[in-house]
RODO-2510 file (C-alpha; in nm, 4 decimals, decimal comma):
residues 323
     n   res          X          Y          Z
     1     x     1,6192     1,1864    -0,9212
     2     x     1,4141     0,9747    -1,1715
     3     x     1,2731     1,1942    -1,4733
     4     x     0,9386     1,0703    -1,6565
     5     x     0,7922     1,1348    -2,0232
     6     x     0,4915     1,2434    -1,8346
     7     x     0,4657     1,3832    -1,4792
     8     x     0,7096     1,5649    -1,2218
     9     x     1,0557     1,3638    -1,1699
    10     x     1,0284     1,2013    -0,8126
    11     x     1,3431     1,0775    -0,6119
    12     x     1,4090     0,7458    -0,5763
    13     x     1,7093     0,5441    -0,3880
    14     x     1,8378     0,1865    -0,4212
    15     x     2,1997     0,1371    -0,2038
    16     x     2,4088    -0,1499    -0,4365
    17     x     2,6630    -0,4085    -0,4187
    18     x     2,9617    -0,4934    -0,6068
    19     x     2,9927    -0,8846    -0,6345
    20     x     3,2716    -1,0786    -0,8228
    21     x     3,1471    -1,2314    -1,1172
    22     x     3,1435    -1,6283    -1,0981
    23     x     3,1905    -1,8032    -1,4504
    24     x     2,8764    -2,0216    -1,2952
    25     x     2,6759    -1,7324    -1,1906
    26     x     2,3752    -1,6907    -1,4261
    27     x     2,3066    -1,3650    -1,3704
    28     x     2,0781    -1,2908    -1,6381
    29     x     1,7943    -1,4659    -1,4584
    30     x     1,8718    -1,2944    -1,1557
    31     x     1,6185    -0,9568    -1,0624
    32     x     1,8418    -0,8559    -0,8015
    33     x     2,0909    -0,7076    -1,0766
    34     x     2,1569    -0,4192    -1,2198
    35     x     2,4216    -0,4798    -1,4672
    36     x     2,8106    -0,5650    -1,4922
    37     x     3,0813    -0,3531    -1,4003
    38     x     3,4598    -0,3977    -1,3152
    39     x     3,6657    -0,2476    -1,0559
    40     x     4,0307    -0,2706    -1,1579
    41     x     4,1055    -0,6099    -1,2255
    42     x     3,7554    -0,7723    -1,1184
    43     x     3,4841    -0,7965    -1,3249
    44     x     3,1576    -0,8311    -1,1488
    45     x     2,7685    -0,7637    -1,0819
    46     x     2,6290    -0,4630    -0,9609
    47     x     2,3400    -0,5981    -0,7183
    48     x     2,0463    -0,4411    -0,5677
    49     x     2,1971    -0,4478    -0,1947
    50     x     1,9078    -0,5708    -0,0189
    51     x     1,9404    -0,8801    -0,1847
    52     x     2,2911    -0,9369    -0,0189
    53     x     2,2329    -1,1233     0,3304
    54     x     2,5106    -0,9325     0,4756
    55     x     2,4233    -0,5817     0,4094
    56     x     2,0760    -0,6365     0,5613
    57     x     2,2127    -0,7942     0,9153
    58     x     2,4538    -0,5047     0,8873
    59     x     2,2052    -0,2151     0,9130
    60     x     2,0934    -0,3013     1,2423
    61     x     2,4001    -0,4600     1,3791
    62     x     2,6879    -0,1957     1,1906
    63     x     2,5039     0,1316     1,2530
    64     x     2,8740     0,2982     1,2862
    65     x     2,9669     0,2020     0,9270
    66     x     2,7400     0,4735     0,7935
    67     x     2,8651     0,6889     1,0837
    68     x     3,0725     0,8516     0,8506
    69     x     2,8005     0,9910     0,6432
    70     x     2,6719     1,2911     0,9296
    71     x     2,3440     1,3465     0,7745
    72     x     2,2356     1,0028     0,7984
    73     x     2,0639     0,9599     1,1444
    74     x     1,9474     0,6237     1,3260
    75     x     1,6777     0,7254     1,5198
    76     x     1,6689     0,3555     1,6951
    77     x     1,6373     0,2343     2,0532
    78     x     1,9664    -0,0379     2,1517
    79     x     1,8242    -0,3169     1,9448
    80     x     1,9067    -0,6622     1,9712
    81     x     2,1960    -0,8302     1,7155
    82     x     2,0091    -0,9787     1,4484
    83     x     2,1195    -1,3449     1,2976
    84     x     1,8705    -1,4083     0,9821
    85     x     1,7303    -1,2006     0,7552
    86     x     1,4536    -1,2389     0,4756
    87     x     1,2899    -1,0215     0,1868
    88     x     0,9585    -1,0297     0,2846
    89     x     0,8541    -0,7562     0,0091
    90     x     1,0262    -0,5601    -0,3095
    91     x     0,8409    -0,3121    -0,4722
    92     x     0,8535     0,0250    -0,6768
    93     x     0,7469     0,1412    -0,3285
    94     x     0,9244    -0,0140    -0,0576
    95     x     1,1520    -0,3450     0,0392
    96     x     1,0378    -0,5090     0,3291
    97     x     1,2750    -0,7164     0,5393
    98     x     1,2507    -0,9823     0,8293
    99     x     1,4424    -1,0664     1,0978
   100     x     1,4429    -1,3938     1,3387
   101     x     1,4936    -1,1398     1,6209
   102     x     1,1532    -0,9932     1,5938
   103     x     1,2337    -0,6591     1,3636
   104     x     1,0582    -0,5468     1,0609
   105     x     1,2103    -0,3003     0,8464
   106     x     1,1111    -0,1259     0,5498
   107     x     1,2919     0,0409     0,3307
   108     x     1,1171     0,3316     0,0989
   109     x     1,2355     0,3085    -0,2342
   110     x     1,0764     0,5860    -0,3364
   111     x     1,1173     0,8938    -0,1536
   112     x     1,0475     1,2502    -0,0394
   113     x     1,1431     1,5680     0,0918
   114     x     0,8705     1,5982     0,2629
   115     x     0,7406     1,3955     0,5783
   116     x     0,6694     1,0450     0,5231
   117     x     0,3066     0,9575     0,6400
   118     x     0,3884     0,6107     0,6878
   119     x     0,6146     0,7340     0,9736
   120     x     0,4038     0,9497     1,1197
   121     x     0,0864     0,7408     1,1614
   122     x     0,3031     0,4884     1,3017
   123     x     0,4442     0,7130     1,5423
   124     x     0,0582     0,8762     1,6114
   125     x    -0,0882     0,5585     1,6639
   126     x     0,1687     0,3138     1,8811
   127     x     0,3227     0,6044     2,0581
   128     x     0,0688     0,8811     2,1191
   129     x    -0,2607     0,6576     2,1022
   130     x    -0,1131     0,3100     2,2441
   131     x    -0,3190     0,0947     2,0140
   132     x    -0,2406    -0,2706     2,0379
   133     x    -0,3720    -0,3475     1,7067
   134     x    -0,0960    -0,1944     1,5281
   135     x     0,2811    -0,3348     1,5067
   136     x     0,5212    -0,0981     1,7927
   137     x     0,7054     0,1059     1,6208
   138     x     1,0961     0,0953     1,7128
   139     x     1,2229     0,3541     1,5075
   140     x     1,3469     0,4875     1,1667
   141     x     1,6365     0,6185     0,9174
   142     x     1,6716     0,9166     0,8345
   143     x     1,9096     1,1915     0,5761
   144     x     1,8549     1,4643     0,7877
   145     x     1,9650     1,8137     0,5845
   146     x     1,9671     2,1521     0,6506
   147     x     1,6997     2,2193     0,4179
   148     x     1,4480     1,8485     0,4399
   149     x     1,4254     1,5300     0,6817
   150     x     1,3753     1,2578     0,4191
   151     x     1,3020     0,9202     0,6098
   152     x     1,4593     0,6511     0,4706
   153     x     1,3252     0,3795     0,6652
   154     x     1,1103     0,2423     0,9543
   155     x     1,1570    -0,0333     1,1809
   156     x     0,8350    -0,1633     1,4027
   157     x     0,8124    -0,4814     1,5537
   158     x     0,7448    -0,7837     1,3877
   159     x     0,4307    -0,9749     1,4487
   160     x     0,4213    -1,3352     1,3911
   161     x     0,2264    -1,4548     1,0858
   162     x     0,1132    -1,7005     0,8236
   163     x     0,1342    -1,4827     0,5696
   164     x    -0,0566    -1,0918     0,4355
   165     x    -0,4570    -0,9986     0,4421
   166     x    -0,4144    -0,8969     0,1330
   167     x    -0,2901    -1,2150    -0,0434
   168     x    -0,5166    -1,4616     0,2014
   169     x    -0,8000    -1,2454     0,0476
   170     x    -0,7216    -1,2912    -0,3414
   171     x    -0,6598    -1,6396    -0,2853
   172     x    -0,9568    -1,7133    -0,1021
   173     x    -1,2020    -1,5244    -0,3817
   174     x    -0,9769    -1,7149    -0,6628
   175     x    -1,1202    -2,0071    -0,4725
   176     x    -1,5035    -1,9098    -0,4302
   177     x    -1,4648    -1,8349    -0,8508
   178     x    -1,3126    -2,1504    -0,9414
   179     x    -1,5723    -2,2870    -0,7340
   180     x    -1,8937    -2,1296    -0,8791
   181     x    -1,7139    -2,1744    -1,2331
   182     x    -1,7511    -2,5521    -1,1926
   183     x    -2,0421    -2,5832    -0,9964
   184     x    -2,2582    -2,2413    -1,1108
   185     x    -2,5110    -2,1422    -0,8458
   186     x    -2,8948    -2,0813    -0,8782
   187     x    -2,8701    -1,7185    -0,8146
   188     x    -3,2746    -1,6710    -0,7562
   189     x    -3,1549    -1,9162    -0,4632
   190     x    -2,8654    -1,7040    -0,3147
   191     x    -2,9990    -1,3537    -0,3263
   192     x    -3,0391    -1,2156     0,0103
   193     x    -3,3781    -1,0413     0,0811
   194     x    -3,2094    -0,7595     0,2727
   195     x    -3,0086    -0,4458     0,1359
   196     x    -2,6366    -0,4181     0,1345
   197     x    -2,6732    -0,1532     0,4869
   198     x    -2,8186    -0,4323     0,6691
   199     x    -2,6443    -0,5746     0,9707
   200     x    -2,6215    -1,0012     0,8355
   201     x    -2,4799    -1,2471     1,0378
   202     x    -2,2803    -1,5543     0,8567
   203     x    -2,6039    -1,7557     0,9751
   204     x    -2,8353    -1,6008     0,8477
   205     x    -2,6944    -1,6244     0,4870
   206     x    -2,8584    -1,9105     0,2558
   207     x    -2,7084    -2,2211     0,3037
   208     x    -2,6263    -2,2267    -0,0887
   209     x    -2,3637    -1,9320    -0,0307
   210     x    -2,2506    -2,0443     0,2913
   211     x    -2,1174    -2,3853     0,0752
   212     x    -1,8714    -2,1309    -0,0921
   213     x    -1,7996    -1,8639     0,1688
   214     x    -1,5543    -2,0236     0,4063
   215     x    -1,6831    -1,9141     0,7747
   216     x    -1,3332    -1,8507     0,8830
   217     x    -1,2921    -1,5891     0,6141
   218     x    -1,5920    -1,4105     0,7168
   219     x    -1,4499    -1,4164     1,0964
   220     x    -1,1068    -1,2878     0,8916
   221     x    -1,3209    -0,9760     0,7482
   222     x    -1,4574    -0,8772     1,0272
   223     x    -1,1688    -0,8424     1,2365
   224     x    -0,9903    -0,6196     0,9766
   225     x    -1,3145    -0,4094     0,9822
   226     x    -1,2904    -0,3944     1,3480
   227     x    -0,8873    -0,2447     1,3228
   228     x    -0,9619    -0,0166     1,0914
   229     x    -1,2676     0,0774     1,2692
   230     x    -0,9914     0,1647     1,5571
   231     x    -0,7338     0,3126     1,3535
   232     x    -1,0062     0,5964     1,1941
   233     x    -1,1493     0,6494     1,5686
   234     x    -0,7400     0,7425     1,6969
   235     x    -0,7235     0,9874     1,3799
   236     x    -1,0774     1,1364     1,4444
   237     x    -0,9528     1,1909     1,8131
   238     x    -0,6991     1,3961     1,7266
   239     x    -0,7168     1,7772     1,8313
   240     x    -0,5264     2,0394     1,6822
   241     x    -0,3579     2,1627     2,0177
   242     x    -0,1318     1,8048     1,9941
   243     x    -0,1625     1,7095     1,6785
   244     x    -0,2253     1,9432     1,4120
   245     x    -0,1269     1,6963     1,1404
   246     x    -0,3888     1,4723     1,2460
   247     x    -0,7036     1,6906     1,3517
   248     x    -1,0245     1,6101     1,1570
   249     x    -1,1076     1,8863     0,8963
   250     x    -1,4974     1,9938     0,7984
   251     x    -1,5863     1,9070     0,4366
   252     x    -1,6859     2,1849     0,2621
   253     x    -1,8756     2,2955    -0,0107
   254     x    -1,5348     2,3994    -0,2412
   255     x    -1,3832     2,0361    -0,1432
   256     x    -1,7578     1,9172    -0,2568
   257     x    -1,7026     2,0774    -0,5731
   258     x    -1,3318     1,9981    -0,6444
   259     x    -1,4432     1,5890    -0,5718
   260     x    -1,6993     1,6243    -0,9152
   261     x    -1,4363     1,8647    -1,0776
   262     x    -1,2446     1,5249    -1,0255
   263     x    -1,5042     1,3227    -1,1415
   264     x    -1,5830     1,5128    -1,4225
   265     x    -1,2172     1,4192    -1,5560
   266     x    -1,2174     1,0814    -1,5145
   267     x    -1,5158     1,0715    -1,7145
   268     x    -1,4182     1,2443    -1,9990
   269     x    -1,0710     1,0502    -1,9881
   270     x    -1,2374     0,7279    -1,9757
   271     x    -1,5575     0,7814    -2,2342
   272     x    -1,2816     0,9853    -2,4689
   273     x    -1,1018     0,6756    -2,4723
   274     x    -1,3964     0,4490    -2,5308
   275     x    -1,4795     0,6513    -2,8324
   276     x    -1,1204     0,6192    -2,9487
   277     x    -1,0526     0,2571    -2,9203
   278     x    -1,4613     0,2041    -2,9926
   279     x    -1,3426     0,0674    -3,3532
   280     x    -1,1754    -0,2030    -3,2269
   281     x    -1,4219    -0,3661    -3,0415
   282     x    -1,7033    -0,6441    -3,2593
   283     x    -1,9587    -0,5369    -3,3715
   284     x    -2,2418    -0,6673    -3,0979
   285     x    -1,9912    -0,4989    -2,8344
   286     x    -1,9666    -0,1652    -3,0219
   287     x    -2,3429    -0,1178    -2,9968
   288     x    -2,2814    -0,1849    -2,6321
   289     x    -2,0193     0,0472    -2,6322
   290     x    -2,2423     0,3125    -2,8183
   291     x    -2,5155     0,2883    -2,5279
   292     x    -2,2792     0,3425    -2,2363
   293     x    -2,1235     0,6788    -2,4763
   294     x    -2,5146     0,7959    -2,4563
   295     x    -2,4995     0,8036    -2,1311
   296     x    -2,1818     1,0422    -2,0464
   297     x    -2,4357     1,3461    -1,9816
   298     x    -2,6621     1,1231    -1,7858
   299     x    -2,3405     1,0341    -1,5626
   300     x    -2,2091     1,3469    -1,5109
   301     x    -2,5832     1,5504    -1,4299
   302     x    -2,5945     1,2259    -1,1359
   303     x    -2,2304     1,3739    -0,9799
   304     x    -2,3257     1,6815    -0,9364
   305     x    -2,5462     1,5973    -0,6525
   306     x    -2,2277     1,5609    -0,4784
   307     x    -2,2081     1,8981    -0,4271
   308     x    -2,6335     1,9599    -0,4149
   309     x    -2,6239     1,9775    -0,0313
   310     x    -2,3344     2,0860     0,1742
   311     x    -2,2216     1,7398     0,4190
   312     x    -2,2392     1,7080     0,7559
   313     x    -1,9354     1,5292     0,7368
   314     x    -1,5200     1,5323     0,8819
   315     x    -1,2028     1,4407     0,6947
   316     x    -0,9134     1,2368     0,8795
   317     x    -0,6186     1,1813     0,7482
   318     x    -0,5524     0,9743     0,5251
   319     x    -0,4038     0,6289     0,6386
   320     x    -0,3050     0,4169     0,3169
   321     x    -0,4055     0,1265     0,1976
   322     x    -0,3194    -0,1117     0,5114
   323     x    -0,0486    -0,3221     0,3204
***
């Protein structure tokens, strides 16, 4: 249990190795430690475990080592023994790990008593709703008590790849920027004649932004519109008879409310912080600064048509961020 200045203290787990310390090992460079230690006789490094080759293979491959723990269950199907290992991923959140056999496994760092929705949608959408788009979950690890299920970790299959959405995205708008940085473009030249709700084909945009919107990245887009466009029509189908977790909920006029309640805060946190700081800015952008701080009632009276008519709208559950 990790304890902040601010906020509720949240659980958090990170298994470790003991390694003997080399007199050429440079450890201080090294993020995968945590500090020294010695063990009788041996002095040595106390490592984040996941960097250790060995302790990865073995989770799949030594499931009986952690036998001995009885509240530790490995919900997995007879898996195949697994060779090579890779980090694909370490963060606050989660380690994700690769394996030549075709396993992906991720690890929560941070965890909970409750549920974990990564799980669950998983399960909900490659078990119960079959959809291709999505990576087949295998399984998971779990501390099962008497009083919480905490899953530990999830293991789907892995799909072959050149590398994340996410990343392929920054790198390709870093690109278009440095582009338009050297080369500036005639905006009056670029901007479309149609609204942002229009339907546009690659095409039909002018040829000027077609020289720095690679067609391949548009192709990209679309198809991770298209699986999330699937993903939020399995959650919508969900019926409360099979799926209670999932089943669609009406928005109402109270959750109308509490979303400008929300708003409301944000905008005092943010312009209460602009007034604070305000003295710090030039001059020229003070005055700027002084117009937006005009405008905080002006904000806040456009917000509250959020809750002016009551929506005609569903909620589905919520499905994270997609990487």
């Amino acid at each position: 249990e990790v304890k902040f200045r601010k906020g509720l203290p949240e659980l958090f787990q990170l298994p470790v190795v003991f390694k003997e310390l080399e007199p050429q090992d440079d450890y201080w460079v090294k993020e995968e430690v945590i500090g020294v230690a010695s063990v009788g006789e041996k002095k040595g490094l106390i490592l984040d475990a996941f960097y250790d080759d060995s302790f990865r293979l073995s989770i799949l491959n030594d499931q009986s080592l952690y036998a001995i723990n009885k509240e530790l269950r490995f919900d997995l199907p007879e898996l195949q023994k697994v060779t090579e290992s890779q980090i694909r991923k370490s963060t606050i959140q989660y380690v994700s790990v690769e394996y030549k056999e075709g396993y992906y496994l991720k690890f929560y760092r941070r965890i909970d008593t409750d549920p974990n929705p990564d799980y669950e949608l998983n399960h909900w959408l490659t078990k119960e709703n079959d959809l291709d788009s999505v990576p087949d979950l295998l399984g998971g690890i779990f501390y099962k008590h008497k009083h919480f299920n905490i899953s530990l970790a999830t293991i789907q299959e892995l799909v072959n790849h050149q590398g994340y959405g996410w990343d392929y995205v920054v790198d390709t708008l870093k690109r278009v920027i440095e582009g338009v940085t050297v080369n500036p473009l005639d905006l009056a030249a670029v901007t479309p004649n149609y609204s942002v709700y229009d339907e546009i084909k690659y095409e039909d945009l002018p040829d000027l932004l077609k020289s720095v919107i690679e067609p391949n990245f548009v192709e990209k887009i679309e198809m991770m519109a298209n699986r999330t466009a699937q993903i939020h029509l399995a959650l919508t189908n969900a019926d409360g008879k099979n799926a209670p977790l999932f089943e669609p909920e009406l928005v109402s006029l109270h959750y109308q409310r509490s979303l400008f309640s929300a708003l409301k805060a944000l905008v005092r946190t943010s312009f209460t912080a602009l007034k604070n700081q305000k003295h710090l800015l030039s001059s020229a952008d003070q005055k700027v600064a002084e117009q937006v701080l005009s405008h905080e009632n002006d904000l806040l009276t456009f917000f509250k048509r959020i809750y002016k008519h009551k929506f005609g709208a569903s909620k589905i559950r919520i499905h994270g961020n997609l990487h």
